[in-house]
N, C-alpha and C positions, 0 to 999 in steps of 0.2 A: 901367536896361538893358532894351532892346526887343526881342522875339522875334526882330528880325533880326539884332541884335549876340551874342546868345544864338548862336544856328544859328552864326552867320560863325566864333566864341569855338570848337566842337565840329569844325566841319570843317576851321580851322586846326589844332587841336589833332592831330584827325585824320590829317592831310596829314602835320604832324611827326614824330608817334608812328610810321605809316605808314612815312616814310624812315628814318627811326631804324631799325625792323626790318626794313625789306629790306637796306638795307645794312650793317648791324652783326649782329645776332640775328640773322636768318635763317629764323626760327619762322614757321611755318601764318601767315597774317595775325590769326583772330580770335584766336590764343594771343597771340601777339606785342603786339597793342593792347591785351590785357587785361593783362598783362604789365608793361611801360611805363606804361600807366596806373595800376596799382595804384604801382607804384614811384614815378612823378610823384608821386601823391598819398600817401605816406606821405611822401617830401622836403616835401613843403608843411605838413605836419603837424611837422615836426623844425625847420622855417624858422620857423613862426607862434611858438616859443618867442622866436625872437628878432624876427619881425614876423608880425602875423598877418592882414596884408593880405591877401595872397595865398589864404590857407584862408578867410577870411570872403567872396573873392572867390568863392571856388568852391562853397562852400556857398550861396550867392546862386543860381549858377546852376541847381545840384543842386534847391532848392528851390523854385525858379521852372518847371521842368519839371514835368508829370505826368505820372514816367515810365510809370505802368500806363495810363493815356490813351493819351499819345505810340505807346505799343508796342500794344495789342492793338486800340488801335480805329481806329488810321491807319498805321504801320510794319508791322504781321503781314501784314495784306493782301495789300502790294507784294510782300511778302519771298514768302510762300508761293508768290505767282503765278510770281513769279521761280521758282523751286525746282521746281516743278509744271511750267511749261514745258518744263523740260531735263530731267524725267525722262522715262525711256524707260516709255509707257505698255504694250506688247508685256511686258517684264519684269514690270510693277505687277500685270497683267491675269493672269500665270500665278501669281502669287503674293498674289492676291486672298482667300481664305479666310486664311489663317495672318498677313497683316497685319491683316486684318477681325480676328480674334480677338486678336490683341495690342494693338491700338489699343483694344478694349473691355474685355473678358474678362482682359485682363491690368492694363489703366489701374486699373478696379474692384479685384481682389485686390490688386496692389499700395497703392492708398489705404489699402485695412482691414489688410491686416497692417503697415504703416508706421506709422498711426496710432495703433492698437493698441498697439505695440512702443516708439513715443514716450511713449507715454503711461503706462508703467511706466517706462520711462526717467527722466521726468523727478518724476517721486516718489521716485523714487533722492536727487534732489538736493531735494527736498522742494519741489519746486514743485508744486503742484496748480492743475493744470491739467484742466479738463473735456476727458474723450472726444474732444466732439464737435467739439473746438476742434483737437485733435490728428486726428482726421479729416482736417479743413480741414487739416492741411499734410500731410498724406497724399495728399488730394487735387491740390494743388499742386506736388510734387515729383514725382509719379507721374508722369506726360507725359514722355516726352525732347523737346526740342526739337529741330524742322527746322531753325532757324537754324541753331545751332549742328554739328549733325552733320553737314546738307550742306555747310557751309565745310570741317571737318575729314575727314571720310569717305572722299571724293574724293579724298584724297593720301594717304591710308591704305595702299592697295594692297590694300582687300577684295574676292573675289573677286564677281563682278556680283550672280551671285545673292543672295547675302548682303548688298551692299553696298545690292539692291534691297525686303528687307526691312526692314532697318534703317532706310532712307529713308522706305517707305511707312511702317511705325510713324508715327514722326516725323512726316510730315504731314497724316496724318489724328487721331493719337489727342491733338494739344494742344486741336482745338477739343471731344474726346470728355473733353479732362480739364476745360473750362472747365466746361463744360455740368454733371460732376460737381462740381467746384467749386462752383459758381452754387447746385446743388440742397443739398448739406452746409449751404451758407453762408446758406440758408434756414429751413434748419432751427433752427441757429445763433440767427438772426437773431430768430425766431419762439419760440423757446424749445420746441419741437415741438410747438405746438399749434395751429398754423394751416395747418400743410401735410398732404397725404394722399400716398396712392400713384397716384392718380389726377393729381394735380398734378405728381408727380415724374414721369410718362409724359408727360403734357401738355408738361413744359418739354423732356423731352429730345425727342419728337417735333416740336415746334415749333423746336427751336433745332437739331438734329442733319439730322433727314429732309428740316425747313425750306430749313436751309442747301446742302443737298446736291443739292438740285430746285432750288435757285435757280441755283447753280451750273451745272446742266447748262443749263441754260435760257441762262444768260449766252452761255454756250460756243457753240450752239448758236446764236444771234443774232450773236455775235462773227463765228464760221467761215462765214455765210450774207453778211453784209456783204462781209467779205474774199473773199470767190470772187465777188462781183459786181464785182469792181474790180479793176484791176493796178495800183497808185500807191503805192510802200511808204512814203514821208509820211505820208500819210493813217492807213493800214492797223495803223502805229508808233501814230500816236495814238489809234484803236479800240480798241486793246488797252488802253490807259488809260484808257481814256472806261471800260471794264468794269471794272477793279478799282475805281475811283473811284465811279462807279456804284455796282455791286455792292456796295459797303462800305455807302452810304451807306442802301439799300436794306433790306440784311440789319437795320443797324443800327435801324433806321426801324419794322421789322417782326418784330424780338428773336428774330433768325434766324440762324445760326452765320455770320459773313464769315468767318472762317479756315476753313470747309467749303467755303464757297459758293468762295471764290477757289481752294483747291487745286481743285476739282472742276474752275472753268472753266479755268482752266491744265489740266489735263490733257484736256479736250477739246482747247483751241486747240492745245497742243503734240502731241497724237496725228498719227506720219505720216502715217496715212491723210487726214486736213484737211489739213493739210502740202500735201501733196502736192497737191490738189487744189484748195486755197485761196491759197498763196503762191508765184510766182514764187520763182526761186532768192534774187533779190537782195531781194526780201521778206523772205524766213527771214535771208536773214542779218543784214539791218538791224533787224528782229525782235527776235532772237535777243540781237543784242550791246545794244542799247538795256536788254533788261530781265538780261543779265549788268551794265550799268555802273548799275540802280539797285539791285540786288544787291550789290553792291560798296561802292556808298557808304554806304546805309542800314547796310548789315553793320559797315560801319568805323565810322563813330558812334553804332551801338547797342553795340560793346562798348568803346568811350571810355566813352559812359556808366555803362556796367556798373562799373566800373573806377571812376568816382568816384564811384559811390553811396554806396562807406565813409563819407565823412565824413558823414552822415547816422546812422550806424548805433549803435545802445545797443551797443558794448563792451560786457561783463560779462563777469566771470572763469568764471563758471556759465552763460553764454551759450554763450559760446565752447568749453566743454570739451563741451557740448553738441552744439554743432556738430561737433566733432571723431568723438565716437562715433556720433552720427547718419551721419556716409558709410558706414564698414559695416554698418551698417540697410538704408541703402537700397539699397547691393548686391543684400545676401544675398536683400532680398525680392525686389530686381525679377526675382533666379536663380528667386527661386520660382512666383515669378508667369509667368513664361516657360514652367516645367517641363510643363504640361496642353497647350499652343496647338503648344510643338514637338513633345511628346513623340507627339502624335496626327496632325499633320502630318510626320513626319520620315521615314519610309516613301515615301511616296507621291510627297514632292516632292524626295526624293533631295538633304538638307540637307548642307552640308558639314561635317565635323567641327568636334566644339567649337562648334556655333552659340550653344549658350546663353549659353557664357561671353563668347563675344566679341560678342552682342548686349547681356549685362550691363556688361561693361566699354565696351561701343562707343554705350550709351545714354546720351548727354550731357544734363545739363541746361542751362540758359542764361535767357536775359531774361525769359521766359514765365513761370518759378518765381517769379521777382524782383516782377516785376507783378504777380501771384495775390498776394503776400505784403505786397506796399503796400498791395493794398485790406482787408486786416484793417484791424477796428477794435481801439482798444485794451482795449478788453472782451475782444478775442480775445489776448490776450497777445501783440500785433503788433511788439514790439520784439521780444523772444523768438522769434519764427518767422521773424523778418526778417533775424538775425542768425545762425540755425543755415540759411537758407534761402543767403544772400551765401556761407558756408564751404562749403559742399555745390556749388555752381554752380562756386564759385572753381577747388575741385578737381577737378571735373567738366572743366574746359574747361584746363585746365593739364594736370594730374597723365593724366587719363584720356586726353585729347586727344593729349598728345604720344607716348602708351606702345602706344595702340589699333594702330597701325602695328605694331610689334613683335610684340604679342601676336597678331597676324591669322598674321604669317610663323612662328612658333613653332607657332598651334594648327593650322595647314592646310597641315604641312610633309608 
């Protein structure tokens, strides 16, 4: 089976799953296809007792993907840029301190009291497990995902400001959680004796500041092309030429592309460029082109998500693991929150209850998934893989469907 029968297998799958919940369920789309799909594939898991063509078919394709490849080094890119486009940079801009500190300052405390807390946790059940390794899913889980909360967010009914917090988190702090990932996972790797403090500045400046200068830089050369021309063909495909570019770039040079592409998406989409670089029928050709690869990409990254199970170490001490790990990661991400509002909440005139409904309204999704593939099994990689898949599950189900309710209840 060839990467094009593969692709064709996911965005058929796609398309069905797709109609299935518009016209029956009715659910957010990314709830809905993750939904469906887990269903799909527990049916095929109940079918394979009596033929297991079907699950060895899918397991085939499950394993012929790489999904932490597929997602952070070619998928995150399009998505951010997509996401980064349509938001409102005037909102980002006044709420630039208090996302700056949640995307950092909160990613970091969340890591260490997560890790921390897993890490007694799971001595409870007499697993021992190293610190540092529990760090590492500290680090992983910590990030909320843009994917996922720009899909669900947006039909939430949170109020702007909030809703533009939320978002910014979201799109800056996954490349701020990789970066920490990356540096734990070196440690990890090295047994602590090959890294310094000076290396841990070195990567995050290289991969963070890196990304972010490159970013502007894109933007910038992007917004200077398009104001030299009216032809929105063309204009449609510059903006691709730069995330494609810029990926390949950042990659090239171990520079953050999930920085670099949010950064140039909110140059290119800032009105002011706008304005002065697009024709009307620019923007809107623009506009819809990177809403429909938003769209698709979104719909077969949570097909996928959705059949990762059949890959996944089951265990009865996996799973119950899983299960008390999601109020872990509440509680802390509440806590981790508490310092970045409690000091910004005066000034920028927060809506009630933001902590909570930034806790409840911080989804995780593919990002976590990804981080958790590339453990080695040295790292207890079944173990983090399978309390990481219940955490996400619920995260985009459980949190996703309820985030709506809880927004009208805290900000009545």
């Amino acid at each position: 089976m060839d990467y094009f029968l593969i692709t064709t297998v996911l965005v058929f799958l796609s398309a069905v799953f797709g109609f299935i919940n518009v016209r029956f369920l009715k659910l957010p789309n990314t709830i809905g296809l993750m939904v469906i799909t887990i269903l799909f594939t527990l049916g095929v898991f109940v079918l394979s007792y009596i033929d297991d063509t079907l699950l060895n078919a899918e397991k085939y394709i499950i394993t012929q993907i790489d999904f932490k490849t597929v997602l952070l080094d070619i998928m995150l890119s399009f998505l951010l840029f997509a996401g980064a486009l349509h938001t409102n940079f005037q909102h980002l801009h006044v709420q630039r301190w208090p996302i700056l500190m949640f995307s950092t300052v909160g990613v970091l405390v969340s890591t260490f009291l997560v890790g921390t807390v897993v890490y007694y946790l799971l001595m409870v059940f007499n697993m021992n497990v190293d610190y540092i390794y529990c760090l590492l899913f500290g680090a992983l889980i910590s990030p909320t995902d843009p994917i996922a909360v720009l899909g669900i967010l947006k039909k939430a009914g949170v109020p702007k400001k909030l809703e533009t917090k939320i978002v910014g988190e979201s799109l800056f702090n996954d490349g701020v959680g990789v970066v920490v990932f990356l540096t734990i996972f070196q440690f990890a790797s090295s047994g602590n004796t090959n890294v310094t403090a000076i290396d841990v500045l070195e990567l995050f400046g290289i991969e963070v500041i890196g990304g972010i200068t490159l970013g502007l830089f894109l933007g910038w050369i992007t917004y200077r092309l398009m104001r030299s021309i009216d032809d929105y063909d063309i204009e449609v495909i510059i903006t691709l030429a730069t995330v494609m570019v810029g990926t390949v770039i950042a990659q090239k040079f171990h520079l953050s592309a999930p920085l670099a592409m949010v950064t140039a998406g909110l140059v290119v989409g800032n009105d002011t460029f706008r304005d002065s670089a697009m024709s009307e029928i620019t923007e809107t050709y623009v506009d819809k082109f990177w809403e429909l690869i938003d769209i698709l990409l979104n719909t077969v990254l949570f097909v996928l998500i959705g059949m990762e199970m059949v890959v996944l170490a089951f265990k009865l001490d996996y799973v119950i693991a899983g299960f008390l790990a999601i109020p872990i990661i509440l509680i802390c991400r509440y806590l981790s929150l508490l310092l970045p509002i409690s000091f910004f909440k005066e000034k920028l005139d927060f809506v009630p209850n933001t902590n909570l409904i930034m806790t409840w309204g911080g989804l995780r999704g593919g990002i976590s998934i990804a981080l958790a593939l590339g453990l080695t099994h040295d790292m207890h990689r079944d173990l983090f893989l399978v309390i990481t898949y219940i955490v996400v599950v619920f995260s985009i189900i459980v949190q996703g469907l309820t985030v709506g309710k809880l927004v009208k209840k805290c900000t009545v």
